[in-house]
PDB file of N, CA, C and O in Angstrom:
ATOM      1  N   UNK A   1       4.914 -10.867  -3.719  1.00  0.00           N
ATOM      2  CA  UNK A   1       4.209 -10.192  -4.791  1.00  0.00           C
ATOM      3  C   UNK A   1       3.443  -9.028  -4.178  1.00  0.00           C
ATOM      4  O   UNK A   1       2.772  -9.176  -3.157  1.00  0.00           O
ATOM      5  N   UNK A   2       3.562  -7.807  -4.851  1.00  0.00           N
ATOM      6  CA  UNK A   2       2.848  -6.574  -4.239  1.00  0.00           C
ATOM      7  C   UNK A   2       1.993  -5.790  -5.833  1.00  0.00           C
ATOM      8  O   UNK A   2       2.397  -5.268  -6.872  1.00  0.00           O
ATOM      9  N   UNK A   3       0.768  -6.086  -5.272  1.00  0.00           N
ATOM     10  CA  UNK A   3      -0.422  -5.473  -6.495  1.00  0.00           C
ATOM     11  C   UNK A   3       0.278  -3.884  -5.973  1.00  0.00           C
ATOM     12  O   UNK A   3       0.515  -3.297  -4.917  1.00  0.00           O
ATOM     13  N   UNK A   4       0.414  -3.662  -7.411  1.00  0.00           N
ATOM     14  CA  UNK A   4       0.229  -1.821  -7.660  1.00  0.00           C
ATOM     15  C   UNK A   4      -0.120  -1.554  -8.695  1.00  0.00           C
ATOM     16  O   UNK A   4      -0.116  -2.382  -9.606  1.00  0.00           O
ATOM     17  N   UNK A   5      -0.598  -0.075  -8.869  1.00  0.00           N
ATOM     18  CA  UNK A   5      -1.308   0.383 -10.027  1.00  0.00           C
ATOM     19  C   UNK A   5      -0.211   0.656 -11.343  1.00  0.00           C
ATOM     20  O   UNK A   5       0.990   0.808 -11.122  1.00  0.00           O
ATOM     21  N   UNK A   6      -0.649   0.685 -12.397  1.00  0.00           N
ATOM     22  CA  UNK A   6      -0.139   0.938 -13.258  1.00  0.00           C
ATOM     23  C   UNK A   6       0.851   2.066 -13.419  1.00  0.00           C
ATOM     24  O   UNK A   6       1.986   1.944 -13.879  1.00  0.00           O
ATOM     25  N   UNK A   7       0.296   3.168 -12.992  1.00  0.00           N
ATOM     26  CA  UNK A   7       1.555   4.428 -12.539  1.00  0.00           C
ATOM     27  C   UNK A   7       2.515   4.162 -11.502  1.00  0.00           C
ATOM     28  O   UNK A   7       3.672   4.300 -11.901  1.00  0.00           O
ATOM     29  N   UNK A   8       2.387   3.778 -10.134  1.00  0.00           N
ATOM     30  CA  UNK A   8       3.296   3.300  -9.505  1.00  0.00           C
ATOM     31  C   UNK A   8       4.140   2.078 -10.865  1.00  0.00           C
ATOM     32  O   UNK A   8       5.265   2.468 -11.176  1.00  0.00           O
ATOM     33  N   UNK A   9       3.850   1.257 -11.320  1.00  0.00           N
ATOM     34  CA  UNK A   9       4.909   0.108 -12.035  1.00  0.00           C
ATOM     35  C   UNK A   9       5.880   1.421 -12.575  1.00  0.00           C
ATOM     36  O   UNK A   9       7.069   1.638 -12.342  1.00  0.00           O
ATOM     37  N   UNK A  10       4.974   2.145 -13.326  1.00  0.00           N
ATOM     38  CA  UNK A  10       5.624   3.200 -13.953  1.00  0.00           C
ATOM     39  C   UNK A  10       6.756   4.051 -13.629  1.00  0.00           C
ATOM     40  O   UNK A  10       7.763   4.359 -14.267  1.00  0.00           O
ATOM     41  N   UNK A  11       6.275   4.391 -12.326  1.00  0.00           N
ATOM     42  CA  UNK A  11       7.437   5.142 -11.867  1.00  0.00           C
ATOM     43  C   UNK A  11       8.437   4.337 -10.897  1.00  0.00           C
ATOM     44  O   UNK A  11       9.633   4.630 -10.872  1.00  0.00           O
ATOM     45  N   UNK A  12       7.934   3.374 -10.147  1.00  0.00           N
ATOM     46  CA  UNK A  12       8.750   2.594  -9.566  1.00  0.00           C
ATOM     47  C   UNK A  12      10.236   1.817 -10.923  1.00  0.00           C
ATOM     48  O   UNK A  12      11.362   1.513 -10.531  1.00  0.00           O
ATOM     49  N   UNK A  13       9.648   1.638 -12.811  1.00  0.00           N
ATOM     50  CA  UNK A  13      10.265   0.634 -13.485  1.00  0.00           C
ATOM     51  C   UNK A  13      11.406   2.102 -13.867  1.00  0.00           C
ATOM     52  O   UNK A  13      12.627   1.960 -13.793  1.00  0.00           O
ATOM     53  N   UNK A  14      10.894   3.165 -14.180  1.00  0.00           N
ATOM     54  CA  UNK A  14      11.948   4.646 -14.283  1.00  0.00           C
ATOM     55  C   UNK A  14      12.936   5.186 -13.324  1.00  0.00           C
ATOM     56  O   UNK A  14      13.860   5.948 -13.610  1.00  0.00           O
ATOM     57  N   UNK A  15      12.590   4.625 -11.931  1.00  0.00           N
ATOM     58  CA  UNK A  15      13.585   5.040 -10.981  1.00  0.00           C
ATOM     59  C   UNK A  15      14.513   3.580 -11.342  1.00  0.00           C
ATOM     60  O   UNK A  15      15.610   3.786 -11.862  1.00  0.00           O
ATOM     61  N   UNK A  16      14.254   2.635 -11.177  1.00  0.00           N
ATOM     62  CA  UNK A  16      15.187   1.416 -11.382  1.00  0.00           C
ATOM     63  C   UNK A  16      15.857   1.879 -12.865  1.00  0.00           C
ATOM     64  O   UNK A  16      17.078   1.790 -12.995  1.00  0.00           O
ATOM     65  N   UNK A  17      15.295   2.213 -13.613  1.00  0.00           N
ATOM     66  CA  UNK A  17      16.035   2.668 -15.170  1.00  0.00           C
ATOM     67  C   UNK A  17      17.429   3.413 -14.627  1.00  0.00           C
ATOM     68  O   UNK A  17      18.580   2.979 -14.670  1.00  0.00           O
ATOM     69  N   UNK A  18      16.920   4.714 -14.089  1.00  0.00           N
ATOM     70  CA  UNK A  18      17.530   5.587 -14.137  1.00  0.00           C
ATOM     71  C   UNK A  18      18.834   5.316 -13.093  1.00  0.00           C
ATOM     72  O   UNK A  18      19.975   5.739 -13.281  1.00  0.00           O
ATOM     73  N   UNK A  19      18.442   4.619 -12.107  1.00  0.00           N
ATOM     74  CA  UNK A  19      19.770   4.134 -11.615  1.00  0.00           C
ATOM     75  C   UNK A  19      20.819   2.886 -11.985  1.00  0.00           C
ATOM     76  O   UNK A  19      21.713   2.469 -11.248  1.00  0.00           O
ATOM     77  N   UNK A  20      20.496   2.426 -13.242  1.00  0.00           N
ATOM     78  CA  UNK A  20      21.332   1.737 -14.184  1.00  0.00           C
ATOM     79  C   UNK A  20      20.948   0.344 -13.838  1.00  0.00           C
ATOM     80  O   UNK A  20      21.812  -0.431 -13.426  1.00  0.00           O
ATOM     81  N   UNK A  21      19.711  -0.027 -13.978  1.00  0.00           N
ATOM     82  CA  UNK A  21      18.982  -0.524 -13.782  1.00  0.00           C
ATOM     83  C   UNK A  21      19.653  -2.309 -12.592  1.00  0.00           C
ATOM     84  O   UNK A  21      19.579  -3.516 -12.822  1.00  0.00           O
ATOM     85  N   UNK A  22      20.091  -1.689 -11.694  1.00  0.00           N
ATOM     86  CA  UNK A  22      20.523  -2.534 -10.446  1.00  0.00           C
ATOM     87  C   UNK A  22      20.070  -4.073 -10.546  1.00  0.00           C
ATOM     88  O   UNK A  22      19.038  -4.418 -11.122  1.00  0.00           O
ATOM     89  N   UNK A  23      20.790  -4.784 -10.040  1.00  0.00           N
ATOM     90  CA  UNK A  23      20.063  -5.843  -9.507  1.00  0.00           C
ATOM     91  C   UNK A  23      19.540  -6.640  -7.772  1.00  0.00           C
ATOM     92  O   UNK A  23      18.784  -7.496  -7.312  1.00  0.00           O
ATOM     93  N   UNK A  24      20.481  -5.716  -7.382  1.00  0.00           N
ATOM     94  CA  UNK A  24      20.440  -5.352  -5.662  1.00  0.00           C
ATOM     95  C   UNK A  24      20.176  -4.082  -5.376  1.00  0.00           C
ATOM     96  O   UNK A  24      20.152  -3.313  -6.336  1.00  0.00           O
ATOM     97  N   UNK A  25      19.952  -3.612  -4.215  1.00  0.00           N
ATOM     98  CA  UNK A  25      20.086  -2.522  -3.572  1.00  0.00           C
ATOM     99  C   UNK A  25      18.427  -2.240  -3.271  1.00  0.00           C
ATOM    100  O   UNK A  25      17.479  -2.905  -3.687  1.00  0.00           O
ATOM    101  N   UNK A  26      18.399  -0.623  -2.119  1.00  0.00           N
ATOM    102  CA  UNK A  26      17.348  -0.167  -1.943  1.00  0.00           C
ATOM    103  C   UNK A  26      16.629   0.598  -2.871  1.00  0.00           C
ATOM    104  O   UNK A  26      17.347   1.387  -3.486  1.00  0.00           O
ATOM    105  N   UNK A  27      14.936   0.628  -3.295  1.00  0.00           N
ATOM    106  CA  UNK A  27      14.452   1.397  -3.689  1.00  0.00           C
ATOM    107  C   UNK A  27      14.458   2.632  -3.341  1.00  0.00           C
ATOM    108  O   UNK A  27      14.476   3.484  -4.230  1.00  0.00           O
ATOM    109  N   UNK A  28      14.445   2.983  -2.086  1.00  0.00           N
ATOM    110  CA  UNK A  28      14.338   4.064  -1.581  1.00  0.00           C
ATOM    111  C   UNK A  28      15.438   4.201  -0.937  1.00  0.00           C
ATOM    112  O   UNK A  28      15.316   4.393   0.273  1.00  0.00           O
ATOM    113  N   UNK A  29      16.720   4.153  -1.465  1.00  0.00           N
ATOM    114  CA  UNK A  29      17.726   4.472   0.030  1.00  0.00           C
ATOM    115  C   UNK A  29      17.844   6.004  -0.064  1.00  0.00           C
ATOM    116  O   UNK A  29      17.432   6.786  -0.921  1.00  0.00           O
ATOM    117  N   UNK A  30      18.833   6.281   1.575  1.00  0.00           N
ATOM    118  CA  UNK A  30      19.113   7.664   2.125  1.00  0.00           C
ATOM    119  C   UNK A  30      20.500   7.554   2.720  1.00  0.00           C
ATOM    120  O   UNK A  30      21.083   6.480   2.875  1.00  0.00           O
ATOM    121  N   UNK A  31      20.949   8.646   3.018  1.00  0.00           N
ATOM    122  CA  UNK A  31      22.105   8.264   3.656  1.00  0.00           C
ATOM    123  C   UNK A  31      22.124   8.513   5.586  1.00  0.00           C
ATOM    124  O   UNK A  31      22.968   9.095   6.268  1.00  0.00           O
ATOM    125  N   UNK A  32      20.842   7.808   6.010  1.00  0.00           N
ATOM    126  CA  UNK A  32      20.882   7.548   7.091  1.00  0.00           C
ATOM    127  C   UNK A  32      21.303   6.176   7.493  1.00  0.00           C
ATOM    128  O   UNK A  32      21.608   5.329   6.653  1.00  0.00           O
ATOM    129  N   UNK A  33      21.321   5.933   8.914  1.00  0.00           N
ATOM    130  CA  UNK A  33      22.243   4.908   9.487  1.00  0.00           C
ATOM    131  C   UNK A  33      22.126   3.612   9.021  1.00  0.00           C
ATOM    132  O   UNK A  33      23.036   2.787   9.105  1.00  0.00           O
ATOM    133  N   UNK A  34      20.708   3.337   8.384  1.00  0.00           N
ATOM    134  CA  UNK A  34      20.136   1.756   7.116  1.00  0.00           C
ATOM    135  C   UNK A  34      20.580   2.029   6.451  1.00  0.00           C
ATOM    136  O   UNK A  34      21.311   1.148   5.998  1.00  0.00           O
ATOM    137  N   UNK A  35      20.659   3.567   5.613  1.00  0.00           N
ATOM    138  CA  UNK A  35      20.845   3.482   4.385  1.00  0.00           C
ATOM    139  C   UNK A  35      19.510   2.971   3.370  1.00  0.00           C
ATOM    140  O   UNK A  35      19.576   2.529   2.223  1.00  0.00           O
ATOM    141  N   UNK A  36      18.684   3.127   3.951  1.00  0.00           N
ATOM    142  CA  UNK A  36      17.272   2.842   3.022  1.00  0.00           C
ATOM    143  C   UNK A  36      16.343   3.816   3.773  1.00  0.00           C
ATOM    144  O   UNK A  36      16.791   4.772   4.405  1.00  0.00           O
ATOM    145  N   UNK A  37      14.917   3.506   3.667  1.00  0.00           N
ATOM    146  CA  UNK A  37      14.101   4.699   4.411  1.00  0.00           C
ATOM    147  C   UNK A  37      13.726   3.424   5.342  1.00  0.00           C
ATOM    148  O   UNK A  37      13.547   2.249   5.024  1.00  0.00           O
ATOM    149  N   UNK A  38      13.677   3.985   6.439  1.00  0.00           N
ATOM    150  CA  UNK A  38      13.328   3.406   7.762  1.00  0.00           C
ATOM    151  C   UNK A  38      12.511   3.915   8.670  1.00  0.00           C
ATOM    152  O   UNK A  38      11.874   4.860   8.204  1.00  0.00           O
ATOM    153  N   UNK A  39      12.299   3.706   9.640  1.00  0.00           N
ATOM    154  CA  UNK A  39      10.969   3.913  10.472  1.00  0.00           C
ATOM    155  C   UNK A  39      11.542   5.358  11.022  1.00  0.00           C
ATOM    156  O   UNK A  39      10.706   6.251  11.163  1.00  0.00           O
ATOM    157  N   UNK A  40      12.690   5.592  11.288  1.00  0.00           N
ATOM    158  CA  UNK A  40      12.936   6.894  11.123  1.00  0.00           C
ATOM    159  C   UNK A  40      13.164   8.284  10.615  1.00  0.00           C
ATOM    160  O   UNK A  40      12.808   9.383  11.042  1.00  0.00           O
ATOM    161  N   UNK A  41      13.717   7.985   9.792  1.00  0.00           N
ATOM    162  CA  UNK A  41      13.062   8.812   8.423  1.00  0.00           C
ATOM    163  C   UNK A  41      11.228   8.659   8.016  1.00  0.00           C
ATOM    164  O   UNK A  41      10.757   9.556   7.318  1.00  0.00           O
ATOM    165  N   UNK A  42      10.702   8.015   8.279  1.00  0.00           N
ATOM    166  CA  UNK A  42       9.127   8.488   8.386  1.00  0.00           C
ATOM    167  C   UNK A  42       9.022   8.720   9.461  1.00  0.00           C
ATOM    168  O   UNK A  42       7.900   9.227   9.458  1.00  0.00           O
ATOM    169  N   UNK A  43       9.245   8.735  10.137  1.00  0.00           N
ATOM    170  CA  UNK A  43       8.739   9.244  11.285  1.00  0.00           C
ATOM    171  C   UNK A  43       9.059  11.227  11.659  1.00  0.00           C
ATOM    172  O   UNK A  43       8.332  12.046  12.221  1.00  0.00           O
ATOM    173  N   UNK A  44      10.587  11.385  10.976  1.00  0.00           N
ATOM    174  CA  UNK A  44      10.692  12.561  10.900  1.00  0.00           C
ATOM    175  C   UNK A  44       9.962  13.432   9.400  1.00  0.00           C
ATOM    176  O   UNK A  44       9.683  14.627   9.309  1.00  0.00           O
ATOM    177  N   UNK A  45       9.857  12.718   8.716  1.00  0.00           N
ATOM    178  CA  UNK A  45       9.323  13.111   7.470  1.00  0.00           C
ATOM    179  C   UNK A  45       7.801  13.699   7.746  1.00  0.00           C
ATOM    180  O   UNK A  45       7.638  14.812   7.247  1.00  0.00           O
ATOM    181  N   UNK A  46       6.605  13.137   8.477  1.00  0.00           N
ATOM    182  CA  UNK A  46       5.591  12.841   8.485  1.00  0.00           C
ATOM    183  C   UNK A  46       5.606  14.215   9.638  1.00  0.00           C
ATOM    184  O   UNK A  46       4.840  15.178   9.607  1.00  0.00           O
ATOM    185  N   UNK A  47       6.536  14.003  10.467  1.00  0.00           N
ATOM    186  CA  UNK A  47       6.351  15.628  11.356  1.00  0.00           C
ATOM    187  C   UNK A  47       6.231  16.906  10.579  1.00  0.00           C
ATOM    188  O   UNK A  47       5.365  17.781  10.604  1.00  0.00           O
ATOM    189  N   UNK A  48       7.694  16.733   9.656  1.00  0.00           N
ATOM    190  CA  UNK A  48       8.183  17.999   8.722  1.00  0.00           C
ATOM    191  C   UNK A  48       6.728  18.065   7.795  1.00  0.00           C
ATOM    192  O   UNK A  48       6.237  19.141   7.456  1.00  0.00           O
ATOM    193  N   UNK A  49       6.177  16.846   7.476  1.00  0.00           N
ATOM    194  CA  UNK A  49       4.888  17.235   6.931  1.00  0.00           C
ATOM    195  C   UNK A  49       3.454  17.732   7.609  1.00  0.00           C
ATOM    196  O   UNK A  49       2.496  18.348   7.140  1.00  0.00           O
ATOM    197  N   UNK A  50       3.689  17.282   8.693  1.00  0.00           N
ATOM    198  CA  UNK A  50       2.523  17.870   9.204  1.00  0.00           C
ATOM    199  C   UNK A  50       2.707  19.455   9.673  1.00  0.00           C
ATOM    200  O   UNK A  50       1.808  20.279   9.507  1.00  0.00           O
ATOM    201  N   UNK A  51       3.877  19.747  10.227  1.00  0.00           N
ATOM    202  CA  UNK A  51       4.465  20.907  10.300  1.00  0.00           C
ATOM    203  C   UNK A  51       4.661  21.991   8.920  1.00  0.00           C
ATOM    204  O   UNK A  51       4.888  23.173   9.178  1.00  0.00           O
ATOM    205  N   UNK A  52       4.581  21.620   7.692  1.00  0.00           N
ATOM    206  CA  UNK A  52       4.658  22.494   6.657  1.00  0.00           C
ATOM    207  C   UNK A  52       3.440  22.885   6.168  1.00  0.00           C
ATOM    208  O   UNK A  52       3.171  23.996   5.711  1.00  0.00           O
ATOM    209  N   UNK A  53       2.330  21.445   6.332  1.00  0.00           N
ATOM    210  CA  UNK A  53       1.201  21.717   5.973  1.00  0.00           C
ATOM    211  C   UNK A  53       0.273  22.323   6.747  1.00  0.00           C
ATOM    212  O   UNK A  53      -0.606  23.036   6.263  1.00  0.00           O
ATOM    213  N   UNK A  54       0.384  22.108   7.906  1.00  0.00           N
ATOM    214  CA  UNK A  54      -0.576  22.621   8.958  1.00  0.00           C
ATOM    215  C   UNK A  54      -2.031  22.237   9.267  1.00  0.00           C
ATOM    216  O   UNK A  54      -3.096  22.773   9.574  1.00  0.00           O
ATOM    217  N   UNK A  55      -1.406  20.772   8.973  1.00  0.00           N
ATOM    218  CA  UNK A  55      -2.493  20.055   8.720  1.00  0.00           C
ATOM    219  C   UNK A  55      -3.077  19.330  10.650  1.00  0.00           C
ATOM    220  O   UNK A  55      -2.049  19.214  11.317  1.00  0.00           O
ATOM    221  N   UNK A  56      -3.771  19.099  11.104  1.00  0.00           N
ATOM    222  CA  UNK A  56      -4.252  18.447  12.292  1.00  0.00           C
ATOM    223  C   UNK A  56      -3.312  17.469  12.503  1.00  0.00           C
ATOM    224  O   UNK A  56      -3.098  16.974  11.396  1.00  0.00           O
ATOM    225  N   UNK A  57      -2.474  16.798  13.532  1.00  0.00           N
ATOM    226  CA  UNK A  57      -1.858  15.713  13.861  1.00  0.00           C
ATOM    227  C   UNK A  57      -2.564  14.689  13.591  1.00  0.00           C
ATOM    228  O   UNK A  57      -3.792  14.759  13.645  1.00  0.00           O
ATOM    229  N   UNK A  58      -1.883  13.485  13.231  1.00  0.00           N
ATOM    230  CA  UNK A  58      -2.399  11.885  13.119  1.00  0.00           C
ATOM    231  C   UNK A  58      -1.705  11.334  13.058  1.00  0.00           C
ATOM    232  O   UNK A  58      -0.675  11.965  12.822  1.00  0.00           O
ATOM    233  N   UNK A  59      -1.483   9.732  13.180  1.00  0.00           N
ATOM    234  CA  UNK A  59      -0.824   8.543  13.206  1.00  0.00           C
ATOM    235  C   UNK A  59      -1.373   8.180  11.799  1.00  0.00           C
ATOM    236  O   UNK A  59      -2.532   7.901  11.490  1.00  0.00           O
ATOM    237  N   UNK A  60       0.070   8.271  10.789  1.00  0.00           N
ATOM    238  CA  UNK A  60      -0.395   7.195   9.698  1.00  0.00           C
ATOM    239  C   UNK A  60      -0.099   5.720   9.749  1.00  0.00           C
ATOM    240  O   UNK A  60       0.867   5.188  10.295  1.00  0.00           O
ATOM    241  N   UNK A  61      -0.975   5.208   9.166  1.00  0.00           N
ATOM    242  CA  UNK A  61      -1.096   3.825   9.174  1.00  0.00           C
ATOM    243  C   UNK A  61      -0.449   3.434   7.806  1.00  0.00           C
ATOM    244  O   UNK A  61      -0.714   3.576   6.612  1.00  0.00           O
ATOM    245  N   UNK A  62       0.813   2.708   8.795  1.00  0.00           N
ATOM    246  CA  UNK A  62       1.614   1.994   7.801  1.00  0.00           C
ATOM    247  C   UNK A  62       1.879   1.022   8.273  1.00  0.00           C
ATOM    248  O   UNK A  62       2.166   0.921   9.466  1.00  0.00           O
ATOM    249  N   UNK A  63       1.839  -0.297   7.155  1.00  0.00           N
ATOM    250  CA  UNK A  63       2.048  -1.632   7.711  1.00  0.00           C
ATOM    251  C   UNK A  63       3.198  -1.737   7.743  1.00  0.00           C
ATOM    252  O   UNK A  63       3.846  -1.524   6.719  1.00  0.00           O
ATOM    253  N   UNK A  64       3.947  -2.174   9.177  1.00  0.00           N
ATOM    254  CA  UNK A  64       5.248  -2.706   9.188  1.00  0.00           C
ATOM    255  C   UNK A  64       6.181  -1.587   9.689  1.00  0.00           C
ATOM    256  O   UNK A  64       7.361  -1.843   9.931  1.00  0.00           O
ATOM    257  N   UNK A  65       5.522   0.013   9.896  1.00  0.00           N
ATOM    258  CA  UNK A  65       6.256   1.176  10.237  1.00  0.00           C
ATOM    259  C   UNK A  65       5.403   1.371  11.758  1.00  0.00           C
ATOM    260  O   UNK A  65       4.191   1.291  11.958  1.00  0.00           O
ATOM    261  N   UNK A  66       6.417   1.631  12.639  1.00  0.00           N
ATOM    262  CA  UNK A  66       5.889   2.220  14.192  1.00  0.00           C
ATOM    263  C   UNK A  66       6.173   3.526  14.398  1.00  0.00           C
ATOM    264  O   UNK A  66       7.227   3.972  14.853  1.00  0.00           O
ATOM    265  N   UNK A  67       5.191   4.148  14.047  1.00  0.00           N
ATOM    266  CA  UNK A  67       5.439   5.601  14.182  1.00  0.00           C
ATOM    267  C   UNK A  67       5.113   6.471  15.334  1.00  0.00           C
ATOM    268  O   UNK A  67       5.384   7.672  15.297  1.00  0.00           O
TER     269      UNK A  67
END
């Protein structure tokens, strides 16, 4: 069980809509080597973001991701 807010249900219950509403598969897949988002794809994501924004470097804290 994972508490989320009412907008996340929201948009998390519209992406499941919109992909014909599944009964398997990833929420988030990609067409990298999982095939879902993985510690690599954040890990490159979070560069391309810090790099677009120009924001100060940091380690985000994500449970269960080693970045």
């Amino acid at each position: 069980m994972l508490p989320i807010t009412p907008r996340v249900h929201a948009l998390l219950t519209a992406r499941w809509e919109a992909a014909g509403k599944p009964s398997a598969g990833w929420v988030f897949p990609n067409g990298g080597k999982f095939g879902h988002f993985s510690e690599d794809v954040a890990k490159d994501q979070h560069k391309k973001a810090l790099d677009d924004s120009r924001v100060e470097a940091f380690v985000p804290k994500c449970s269960g991701l080693r970045l």
